[in-house]
N, CA, C and O atoms as a Tripos MOL2 file, in Angstrom:
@<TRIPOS>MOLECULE
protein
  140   139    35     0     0
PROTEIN
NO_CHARGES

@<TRIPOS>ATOM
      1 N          50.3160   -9.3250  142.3190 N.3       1 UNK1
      2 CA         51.4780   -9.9900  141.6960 C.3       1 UNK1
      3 C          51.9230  -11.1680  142.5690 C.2       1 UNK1
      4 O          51.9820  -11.0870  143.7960 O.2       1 UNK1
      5 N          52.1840  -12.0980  141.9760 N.am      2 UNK2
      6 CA         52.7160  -13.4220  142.2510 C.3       2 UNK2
      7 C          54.1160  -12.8640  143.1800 C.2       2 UNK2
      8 O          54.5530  -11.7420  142.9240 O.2       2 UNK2
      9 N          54.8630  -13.8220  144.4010 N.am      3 UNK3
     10 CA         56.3840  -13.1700  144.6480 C.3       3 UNK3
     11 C          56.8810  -14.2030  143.7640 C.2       3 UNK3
     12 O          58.0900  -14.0220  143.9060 O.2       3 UNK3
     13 N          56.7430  -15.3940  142.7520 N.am      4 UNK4
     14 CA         57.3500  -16.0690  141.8650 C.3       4 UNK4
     15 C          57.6230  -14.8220  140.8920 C.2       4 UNK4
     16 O          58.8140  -14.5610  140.7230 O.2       4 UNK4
     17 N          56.6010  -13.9440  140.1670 N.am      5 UNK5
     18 CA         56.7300  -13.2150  139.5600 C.3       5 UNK5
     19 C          57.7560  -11.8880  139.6550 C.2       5 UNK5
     20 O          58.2300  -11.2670  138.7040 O.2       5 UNK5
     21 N          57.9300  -11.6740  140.8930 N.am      6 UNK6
     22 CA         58.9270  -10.5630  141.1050 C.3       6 UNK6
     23 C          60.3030  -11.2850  140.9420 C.2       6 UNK6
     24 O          61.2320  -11.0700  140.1630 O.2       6 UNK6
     25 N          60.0370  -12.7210  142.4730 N.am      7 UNK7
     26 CA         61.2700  -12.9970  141.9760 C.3       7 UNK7
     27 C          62.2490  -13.3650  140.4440 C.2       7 UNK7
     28 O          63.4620  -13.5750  140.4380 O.2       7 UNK7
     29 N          61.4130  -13.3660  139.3340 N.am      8 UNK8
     30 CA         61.7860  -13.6730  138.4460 C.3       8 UNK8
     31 C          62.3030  -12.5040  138.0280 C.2       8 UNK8
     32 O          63.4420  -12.2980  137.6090 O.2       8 UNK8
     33 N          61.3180  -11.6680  138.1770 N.am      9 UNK9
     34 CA         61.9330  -10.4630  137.9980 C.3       9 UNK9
     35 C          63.5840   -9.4280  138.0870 C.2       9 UNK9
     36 O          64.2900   -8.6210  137.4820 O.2       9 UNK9
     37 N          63.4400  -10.2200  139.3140 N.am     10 UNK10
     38 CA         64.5550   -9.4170  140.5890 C.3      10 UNK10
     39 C          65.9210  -10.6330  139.9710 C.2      10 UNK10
     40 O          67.1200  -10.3800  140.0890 O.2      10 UNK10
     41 N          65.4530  -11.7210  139.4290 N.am     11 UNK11
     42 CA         66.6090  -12.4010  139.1180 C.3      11 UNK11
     43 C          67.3840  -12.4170  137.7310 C.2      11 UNK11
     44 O          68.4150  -12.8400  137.2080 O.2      11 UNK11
     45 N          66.0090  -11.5440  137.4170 N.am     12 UNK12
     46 CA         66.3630  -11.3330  135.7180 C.3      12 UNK12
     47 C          66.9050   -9.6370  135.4650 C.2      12 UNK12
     48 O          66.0230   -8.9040  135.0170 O.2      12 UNK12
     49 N          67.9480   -9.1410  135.6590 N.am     13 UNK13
     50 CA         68.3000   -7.7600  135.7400 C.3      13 UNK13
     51 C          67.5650   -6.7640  134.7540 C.2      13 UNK13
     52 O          66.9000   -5.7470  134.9470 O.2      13 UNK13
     53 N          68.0310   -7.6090  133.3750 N.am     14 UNK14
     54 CA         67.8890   -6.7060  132.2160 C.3      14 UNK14
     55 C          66.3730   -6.4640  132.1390 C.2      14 UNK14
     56 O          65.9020   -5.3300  132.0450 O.2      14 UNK14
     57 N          65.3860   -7.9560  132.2000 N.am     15 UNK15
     58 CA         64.1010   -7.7260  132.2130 C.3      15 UNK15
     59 C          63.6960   -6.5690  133.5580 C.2      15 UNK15
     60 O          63.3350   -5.4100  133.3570 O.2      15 UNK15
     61 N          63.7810   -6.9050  134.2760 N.am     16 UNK16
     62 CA         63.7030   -5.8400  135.8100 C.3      16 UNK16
     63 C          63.9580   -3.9570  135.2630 C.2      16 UNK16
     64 O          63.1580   -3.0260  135.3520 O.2      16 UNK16
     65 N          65.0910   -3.9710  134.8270 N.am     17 UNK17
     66 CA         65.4210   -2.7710  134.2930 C.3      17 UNK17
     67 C          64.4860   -2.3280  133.4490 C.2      17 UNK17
     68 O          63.9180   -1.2510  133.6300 O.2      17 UNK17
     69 N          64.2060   -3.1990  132.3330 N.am     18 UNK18
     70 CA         63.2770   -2.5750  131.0160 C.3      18 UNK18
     71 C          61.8480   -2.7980  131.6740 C.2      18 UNK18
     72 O          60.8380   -2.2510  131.2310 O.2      18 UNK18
     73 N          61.8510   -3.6110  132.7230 N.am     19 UNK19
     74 CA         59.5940   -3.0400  132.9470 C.3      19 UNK19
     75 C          60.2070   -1.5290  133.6700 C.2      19 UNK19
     76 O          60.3360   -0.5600  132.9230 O.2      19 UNK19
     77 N          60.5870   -1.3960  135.2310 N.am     20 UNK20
     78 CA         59.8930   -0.4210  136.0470 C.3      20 UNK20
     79 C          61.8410   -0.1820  136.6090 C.2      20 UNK20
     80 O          62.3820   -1.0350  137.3120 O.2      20 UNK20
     81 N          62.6350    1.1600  136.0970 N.am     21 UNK21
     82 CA         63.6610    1.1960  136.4830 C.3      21 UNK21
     83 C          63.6080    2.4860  137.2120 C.2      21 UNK21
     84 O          63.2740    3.5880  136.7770 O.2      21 UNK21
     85 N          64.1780    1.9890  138.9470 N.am     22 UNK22
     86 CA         64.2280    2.4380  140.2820 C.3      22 UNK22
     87 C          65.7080    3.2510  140.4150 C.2      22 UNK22
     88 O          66.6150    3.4750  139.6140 O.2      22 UNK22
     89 N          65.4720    3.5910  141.8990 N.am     23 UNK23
     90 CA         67.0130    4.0420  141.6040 C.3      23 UNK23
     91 C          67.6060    2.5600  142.0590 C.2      23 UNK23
     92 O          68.6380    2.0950  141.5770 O.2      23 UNK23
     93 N          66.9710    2.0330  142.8460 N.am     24 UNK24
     94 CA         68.0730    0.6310  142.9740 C.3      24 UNK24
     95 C          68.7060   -0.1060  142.2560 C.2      24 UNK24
     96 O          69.5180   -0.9720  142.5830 O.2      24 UNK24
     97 N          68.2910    0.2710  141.0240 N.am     25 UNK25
     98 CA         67.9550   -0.8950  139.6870 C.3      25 UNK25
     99 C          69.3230    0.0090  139.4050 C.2      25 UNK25
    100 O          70.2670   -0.6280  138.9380 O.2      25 UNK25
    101 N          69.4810    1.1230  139.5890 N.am     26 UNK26
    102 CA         70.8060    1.8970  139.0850 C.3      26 UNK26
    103 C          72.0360    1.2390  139.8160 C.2      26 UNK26
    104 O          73.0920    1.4020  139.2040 O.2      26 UNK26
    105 N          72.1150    0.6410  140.8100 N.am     27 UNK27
    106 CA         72.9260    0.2770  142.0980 C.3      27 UNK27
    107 C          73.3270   -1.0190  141.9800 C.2      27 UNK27
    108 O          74.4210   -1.5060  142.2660 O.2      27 UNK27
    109 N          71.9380   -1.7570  141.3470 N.am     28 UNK28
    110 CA         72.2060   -2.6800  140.7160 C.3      28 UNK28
    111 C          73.0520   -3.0980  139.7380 C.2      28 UNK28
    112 O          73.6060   -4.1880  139.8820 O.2      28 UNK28
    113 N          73.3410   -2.1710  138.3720 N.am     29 UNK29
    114 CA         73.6430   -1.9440  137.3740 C.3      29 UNK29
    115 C          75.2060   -1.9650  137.8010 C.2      29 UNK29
    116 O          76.0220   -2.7700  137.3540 O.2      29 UNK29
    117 N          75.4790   -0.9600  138.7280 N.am     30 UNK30
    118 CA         76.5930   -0.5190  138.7140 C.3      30 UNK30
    119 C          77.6690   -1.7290  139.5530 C.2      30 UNK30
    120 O          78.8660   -1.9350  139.3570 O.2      30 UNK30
    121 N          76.6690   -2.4320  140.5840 N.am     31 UNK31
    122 CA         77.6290   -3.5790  140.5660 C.3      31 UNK31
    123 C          77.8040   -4.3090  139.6540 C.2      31 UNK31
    124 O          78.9710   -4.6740  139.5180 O.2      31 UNK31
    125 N          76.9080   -4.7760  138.7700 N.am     32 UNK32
    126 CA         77.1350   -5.8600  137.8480 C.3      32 UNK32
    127 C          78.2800   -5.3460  136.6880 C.2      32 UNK32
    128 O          78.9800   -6.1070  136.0190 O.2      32 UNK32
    129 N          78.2850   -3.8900  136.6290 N.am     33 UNK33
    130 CA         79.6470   -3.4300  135.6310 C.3      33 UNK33
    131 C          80.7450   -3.6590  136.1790 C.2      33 UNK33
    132 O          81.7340   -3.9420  135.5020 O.2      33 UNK33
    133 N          80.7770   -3.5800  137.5210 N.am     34 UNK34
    134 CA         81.9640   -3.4990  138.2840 C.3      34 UNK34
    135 C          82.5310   -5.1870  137.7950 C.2      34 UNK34
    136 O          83.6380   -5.5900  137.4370 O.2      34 UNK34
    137 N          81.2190   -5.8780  137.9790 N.am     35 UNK35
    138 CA         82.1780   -7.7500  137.6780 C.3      35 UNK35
    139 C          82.4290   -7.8150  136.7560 C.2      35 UNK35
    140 O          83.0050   -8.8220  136.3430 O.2      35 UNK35
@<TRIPOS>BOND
     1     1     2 1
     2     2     3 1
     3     3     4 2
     4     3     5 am
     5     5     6 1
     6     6     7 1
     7     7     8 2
     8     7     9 am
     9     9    10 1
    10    10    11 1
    11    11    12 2
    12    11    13 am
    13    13    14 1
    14    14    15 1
    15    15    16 2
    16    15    17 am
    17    17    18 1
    18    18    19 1
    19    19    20 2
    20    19    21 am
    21    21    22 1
    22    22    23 1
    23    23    24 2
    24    23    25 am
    25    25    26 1
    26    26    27 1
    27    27    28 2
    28    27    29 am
    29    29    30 1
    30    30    31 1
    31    31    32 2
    32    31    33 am
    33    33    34 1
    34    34    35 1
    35    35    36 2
    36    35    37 am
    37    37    38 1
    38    38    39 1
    39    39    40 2
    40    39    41 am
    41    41    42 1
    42    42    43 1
    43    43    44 2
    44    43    45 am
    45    45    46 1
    46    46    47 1
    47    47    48 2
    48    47    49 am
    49    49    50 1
    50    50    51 1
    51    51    52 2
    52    51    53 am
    53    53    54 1
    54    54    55 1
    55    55    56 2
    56    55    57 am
    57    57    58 1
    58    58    59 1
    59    59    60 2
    60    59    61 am
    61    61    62 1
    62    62    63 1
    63    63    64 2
    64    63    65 am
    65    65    66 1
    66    66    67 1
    67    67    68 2
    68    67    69 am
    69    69    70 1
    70    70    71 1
    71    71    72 2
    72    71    73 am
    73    73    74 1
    74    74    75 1
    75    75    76 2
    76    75    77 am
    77    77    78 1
    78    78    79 1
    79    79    80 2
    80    79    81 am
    81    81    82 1
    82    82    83 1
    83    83    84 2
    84    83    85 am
    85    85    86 1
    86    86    87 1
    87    87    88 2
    88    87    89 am
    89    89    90 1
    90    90    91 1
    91    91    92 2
    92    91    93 am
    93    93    94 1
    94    94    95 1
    95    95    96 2
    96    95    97 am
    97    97    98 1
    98    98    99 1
    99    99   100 2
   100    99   101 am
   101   101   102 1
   102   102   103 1
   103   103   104 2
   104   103   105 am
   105   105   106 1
   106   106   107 1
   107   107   108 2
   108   107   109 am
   109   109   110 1
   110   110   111 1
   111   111   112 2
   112   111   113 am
   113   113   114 1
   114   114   115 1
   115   115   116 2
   116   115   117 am
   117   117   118 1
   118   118   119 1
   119   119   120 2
   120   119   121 am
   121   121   122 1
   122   122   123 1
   123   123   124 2
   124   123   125 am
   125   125   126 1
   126   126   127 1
   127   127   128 2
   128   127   129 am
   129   129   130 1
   130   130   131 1
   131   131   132 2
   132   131   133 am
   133   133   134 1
   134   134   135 1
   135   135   136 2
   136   135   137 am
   137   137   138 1
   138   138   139 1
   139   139   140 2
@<TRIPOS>SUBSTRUCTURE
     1 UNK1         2 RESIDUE 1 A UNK
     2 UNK2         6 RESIDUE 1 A UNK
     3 UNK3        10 RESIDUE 1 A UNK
     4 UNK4        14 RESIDUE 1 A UNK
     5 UNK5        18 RESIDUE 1 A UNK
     6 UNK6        22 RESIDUE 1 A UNK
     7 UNK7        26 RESIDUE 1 A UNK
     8 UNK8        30 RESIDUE 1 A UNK
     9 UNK9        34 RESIDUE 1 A UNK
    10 UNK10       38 RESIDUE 1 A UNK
    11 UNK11       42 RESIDUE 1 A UNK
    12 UNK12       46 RESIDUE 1 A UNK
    13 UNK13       50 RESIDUE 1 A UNK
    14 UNK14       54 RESIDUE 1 A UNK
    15 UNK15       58 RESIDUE 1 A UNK
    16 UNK16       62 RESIDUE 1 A UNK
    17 UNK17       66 RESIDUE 1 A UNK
    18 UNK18       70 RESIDUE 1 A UNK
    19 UNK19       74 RESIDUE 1 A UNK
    20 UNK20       78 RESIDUE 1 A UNK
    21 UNK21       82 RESIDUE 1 A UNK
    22 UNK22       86 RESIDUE 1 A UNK
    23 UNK23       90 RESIDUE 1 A UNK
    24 UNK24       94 RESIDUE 1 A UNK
    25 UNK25       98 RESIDUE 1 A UNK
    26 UNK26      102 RESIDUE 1 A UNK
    27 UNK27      106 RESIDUE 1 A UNK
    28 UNK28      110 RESIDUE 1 A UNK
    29 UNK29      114 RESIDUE 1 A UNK
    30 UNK30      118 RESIDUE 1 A UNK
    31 UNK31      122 RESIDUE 1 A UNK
    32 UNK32      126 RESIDUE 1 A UNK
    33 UNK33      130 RESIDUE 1 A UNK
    34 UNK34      134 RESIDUE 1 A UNK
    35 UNK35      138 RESIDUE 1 A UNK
């Protein structure tokens, strides 16, 4: 994998979530509800 490709990834939440969801991706989530 490309790191263009992750980073796109990693910058794109929702896409990130729907390929491969981690527990980070949960941690993730939960800040972005918080804003």
């Amino acid at each position: 994998m490309l790191p263009g490709y992750i980073y796109g990834m990693l910058n794109s939440q929702f896409a990130f979530t729907s390929f491969w969801p981690p527990p980070q991706t949960t941690l993730f989530t939960s800040m972005s509800n918080s804003l």
